[in-house]
C-alpha positions in Angstrom: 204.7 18.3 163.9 206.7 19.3 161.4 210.5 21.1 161.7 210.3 25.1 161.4 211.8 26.4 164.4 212.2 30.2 164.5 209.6 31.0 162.3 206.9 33.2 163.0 203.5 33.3 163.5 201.6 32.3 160.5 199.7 35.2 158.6 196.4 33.6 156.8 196.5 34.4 153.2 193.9 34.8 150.3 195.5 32.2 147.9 196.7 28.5 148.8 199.7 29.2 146.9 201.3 32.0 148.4 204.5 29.7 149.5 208.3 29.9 149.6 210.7 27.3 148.3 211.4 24.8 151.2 214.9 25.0 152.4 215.8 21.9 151.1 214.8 22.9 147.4 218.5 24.8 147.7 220.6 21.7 149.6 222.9 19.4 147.3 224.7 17.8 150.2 222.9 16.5 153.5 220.7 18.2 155.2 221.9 20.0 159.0 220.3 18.4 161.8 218.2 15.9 159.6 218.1 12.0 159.9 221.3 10.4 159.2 222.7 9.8 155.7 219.5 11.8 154.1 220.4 14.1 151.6 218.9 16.6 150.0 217.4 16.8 146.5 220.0 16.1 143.6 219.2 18.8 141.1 217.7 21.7 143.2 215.9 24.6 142.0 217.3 28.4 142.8 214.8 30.5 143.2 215.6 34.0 143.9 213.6 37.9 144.8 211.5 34.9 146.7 210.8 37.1 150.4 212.0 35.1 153.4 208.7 35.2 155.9 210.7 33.2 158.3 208.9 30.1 158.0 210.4 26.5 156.8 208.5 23.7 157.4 210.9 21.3 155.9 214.2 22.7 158.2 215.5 20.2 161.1 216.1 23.2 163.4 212.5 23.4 165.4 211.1 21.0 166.5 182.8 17.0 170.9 151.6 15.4 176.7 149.7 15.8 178.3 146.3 14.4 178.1 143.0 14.7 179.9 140.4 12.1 180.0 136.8 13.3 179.0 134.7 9.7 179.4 134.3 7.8 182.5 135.9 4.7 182.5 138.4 2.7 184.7 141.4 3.3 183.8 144.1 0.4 183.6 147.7 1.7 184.4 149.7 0.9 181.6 152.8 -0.8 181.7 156.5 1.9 182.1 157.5 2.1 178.3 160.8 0.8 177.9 164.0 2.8 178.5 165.5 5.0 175.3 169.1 4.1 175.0 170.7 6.9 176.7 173.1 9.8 175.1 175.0 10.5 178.2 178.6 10.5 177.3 181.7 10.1 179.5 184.7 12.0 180.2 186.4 13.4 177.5 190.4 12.8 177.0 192.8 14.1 174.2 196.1 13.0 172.9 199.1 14.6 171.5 201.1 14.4 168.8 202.1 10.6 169.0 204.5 9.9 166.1 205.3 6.6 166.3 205.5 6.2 170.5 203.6 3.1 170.6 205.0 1.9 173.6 205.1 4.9 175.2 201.2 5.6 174.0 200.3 2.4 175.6 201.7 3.6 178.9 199.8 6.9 179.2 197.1 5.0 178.1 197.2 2.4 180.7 198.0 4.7 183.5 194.8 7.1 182.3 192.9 3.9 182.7 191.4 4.0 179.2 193.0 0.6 178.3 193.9 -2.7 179.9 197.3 -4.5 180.3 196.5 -6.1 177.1 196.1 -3.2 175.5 192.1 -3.3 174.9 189.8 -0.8 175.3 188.7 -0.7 179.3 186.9 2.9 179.7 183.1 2.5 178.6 181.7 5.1 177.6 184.7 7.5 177.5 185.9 9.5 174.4 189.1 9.5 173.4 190.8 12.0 170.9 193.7 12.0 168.7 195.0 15.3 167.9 197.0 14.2 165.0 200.7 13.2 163.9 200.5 8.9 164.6 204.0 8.6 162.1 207.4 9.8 161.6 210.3 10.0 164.1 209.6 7.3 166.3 209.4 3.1 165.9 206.6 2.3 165.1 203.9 4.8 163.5 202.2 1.7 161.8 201.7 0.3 164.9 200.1 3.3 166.5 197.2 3.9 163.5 196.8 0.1 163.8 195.7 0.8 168.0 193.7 3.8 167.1 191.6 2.0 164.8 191.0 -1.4 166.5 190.7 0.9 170.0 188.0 2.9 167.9 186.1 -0.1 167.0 186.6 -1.5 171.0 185.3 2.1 172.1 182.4 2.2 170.2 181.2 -1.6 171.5 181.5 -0.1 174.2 179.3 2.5 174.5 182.0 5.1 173.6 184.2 6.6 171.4 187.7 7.0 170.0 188.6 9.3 166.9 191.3 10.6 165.8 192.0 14.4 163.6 194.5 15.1 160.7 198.1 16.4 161.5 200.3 17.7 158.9 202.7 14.1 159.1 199.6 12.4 158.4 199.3 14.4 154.9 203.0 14.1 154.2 202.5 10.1 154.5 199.6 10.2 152.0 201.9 12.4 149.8 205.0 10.6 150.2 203.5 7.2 149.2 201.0 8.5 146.2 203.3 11.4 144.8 207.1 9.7 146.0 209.6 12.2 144.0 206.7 14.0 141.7 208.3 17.5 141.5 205.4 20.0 143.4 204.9 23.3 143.0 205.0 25.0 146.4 204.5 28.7 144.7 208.1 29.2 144.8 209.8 26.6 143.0 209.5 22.7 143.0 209.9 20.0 146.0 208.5 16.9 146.4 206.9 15.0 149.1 209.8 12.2 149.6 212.4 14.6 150.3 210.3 16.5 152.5 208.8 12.8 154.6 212.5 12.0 154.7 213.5 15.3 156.3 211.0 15.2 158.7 211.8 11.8 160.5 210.0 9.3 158.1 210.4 5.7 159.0 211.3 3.7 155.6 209.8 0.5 157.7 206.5 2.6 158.4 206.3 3.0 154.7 206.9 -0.9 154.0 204.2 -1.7 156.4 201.6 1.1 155.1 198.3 -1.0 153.3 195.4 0.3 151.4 193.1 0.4 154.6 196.1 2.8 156.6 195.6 5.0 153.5 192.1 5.3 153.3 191.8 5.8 157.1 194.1 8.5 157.1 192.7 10.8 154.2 189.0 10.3 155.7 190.1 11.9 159.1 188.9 15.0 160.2 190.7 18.2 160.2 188.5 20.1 162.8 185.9 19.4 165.3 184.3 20.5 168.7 183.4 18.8 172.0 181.8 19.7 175.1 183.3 23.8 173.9 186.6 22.8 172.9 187.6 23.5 169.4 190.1 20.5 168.7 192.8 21.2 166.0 195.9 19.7 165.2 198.1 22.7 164.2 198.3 26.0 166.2 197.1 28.1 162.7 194.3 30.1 161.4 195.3 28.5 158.3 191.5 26.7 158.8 189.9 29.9 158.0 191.3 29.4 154.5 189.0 26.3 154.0 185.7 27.3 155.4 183.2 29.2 157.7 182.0 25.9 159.6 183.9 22.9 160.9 181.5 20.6 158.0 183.1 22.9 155.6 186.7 22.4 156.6 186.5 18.7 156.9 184.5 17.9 153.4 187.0 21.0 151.6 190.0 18.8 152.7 188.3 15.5 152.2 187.5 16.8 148.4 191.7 17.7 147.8 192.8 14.6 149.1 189.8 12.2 146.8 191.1 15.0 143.3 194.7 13.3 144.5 196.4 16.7 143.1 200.0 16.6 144.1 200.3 20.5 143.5 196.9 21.0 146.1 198.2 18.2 148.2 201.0 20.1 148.8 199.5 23.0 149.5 197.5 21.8 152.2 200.0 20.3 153.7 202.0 23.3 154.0 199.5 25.3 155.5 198.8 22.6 157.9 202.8 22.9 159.1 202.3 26.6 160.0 202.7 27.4 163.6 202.8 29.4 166.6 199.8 31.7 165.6 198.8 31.7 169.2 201.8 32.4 171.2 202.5 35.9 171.1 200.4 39.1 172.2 198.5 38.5 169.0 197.5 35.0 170.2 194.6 35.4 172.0 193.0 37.3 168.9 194.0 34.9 166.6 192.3 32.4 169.2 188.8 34.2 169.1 188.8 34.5 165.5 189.1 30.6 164.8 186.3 30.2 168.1 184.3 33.1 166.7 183.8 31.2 163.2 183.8 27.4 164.4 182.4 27.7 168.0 183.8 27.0 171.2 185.6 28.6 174.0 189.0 27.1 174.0 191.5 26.0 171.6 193.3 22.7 172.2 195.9 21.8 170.2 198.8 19.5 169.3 201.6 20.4 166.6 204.5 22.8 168.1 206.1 21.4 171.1 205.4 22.9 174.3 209.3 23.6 174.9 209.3 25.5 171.8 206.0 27.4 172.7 207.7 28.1 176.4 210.4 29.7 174.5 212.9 26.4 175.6 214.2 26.5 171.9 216.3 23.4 170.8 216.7 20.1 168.6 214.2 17.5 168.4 217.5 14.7 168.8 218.2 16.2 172.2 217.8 13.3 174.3 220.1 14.5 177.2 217.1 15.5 179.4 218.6 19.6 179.6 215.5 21.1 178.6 212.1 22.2 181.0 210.6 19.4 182.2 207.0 18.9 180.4 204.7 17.2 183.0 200.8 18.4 181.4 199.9 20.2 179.1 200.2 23.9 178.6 197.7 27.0 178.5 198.3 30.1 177.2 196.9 32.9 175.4 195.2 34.6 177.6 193.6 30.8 178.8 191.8 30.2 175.5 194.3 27.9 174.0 195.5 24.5 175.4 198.6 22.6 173.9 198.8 19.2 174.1 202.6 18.3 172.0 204.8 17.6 175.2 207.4 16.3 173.0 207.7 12.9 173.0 210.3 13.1 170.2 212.7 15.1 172.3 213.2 13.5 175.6 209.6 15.0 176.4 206.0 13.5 177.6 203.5 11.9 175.6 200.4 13.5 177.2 197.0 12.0 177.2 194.7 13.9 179.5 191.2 14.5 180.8 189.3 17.6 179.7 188.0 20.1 181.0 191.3 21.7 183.0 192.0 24.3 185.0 193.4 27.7 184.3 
């Protein structure tokens, strides 16, 4: 999840370049509410006449024969034909935004029975989905891509499965470490991805740790997909109208920006990825059945915005003091059709793992 707090709802657009400067395109001196001792760009670009839509992605302030005989003969009985493997799946679980919990992943893990106390897969034939965000913020985002992956190989041993989808942190990792200070365009003016990954909690000792294989697993993850009726997503947008008709579509059009390695189309696609809230207002629901009438499905579930920010509990991410609502499962809204699984790990909150289908 990405900072924006008081923006909007997103509005899908026809172009991918439709974007205002970032906030921190304007800052000389360090940036309110960011991480400690970061700064923002040293030579920044004014931009003016650009329309204020209320949304800033890079601002600290938010947080699935029959056959007859004809002759008679004796008949032998013939032996029972061996048993097809079968495709009967297990429960189905989703994650939220992690962002670099491990310890605190391991725990809601453990206590969801899907691993042991050595931290090895222990559910069978269960599936397990990531929603998105493993980085930035927290200790050890290495570490957490690291236990998705080996826990995906363990899973699938098994007999079952663990996968994990895009967030929008994930894309400002791959940018930060191919692009570093490349000036962007963002259709406003120019940023670039380090200022941005350094605004929004990046770990300098996640990006000392990052290897080859962390990079290729991240850019080959899907954006969009659908079990059991649930259309899983990251971010609460219909910005995934804007790269196709069918989840295939959405998944190979982002797999195809990220392979050209275009900082300028990077960065789009990461900014629409950081929009929010589409769901949350009395324009939710509709903006719900759109993305379920084009992808399938009959519920959203989600990670992204912070359910305290979604409740309406507006803060700052570094709260720690324990003052805000108390986040104990997940939270559905619009009209039922959209579940959102960000309890806000990064503020005090819950890291929520949790068994699907629920209850309105």
């Amino acid at each position: 999840m990405t900072q924006g707090a008081g923006q909007g709802p997103d509005v899908r657009t026809a172009t991918l370049r439709d974007f205002r400067v970032p906030a921190y395109v304007h800052e000389t001196g360090p940036v309110q509410g960011g991480p400690a001792g970061v700064a923002g760009p040293s030579a920044p670009v004014e931009v003016t006449g650009v329309p204020d839509d209320g949304y800033t992605p890079t601002q600290r302030d938010l947080p699935v024969i029959n056959r007859g005989d004809t002759v008679q003969v004796e008949v032998q009985p013939m032996p029972e034909p061996p048993q097809a493997p079968t495709d009967e799946h297990g429960p189905l679980f989703v994650v939220g935004d992690v962002h670099g919990y491990l310890d605190e992943l391991l725990a809601a893990l453990h206590e969801q029975n899907l691993i042991d106390g050595d931290g090895d897969w222990s559910a069978g034939n269960a599936r397990l989905w990531f929603l998105g965000d493993f980085t930035d913020r927290g200790p050890d985002g290495i570490g957490v891509i690291d236990l998705v992956m080996r826990l995906s190989a363990q899973a699938a041993a098994a007999g079952g499965y663990c996968k994990a989808l895009m967030g929008n942190h994930e894309l400002l990792l791959l940018g930060a470490k191919r692009f570093g200070d490349t000036p962007v365009n963002s259709g406003a003016g120019t940023a670039t991805f380090q200022a941005a990954w350094l605004l929004n909690g990046g770990q300098k000792t996640d990006m000392e740790r990052l290897e080859d294989h962390h990079l290729q697993w991240m850019a080959r993850l899907d954006a969009i997909e659908s079990e059991d009726g649930h259309l899983l997503m990251h971010s609460d947008t219909t910005a995934y109208l804007d790269y196709g008709d069918s989840i295939e579509a959405v998944n190979d059009t982002v797999r195809e920006t990220l392979t050209r390695n275009d900082a300028d189309e990077c960065w789009d696609l990461f900014r629409k990825f950081t929009k929010r809230f589409a769901f949350r207002d009395e324009s939710g629901p509709g903006a719900v059945r759109e993305l379920l009438d084009m992808y399938g499905g009959h519920r959203i579930v989600h990670g992204h915005s912070p359910i305290p920010y979604l409740l309406g509990d507006v803060g700052s991410e570094d709260d720690s003091d324990g003052g805000g609502p108390v986040i104990e499962g997940p939270h559905i809204y619009a009209g039922g059709l959209a579940i959102a699984m960000d309890g806000g790990v990064t503020m005090a909150g819950k890291l929520l793992v949790c068994q699907l289908p629920l209850d309105n």
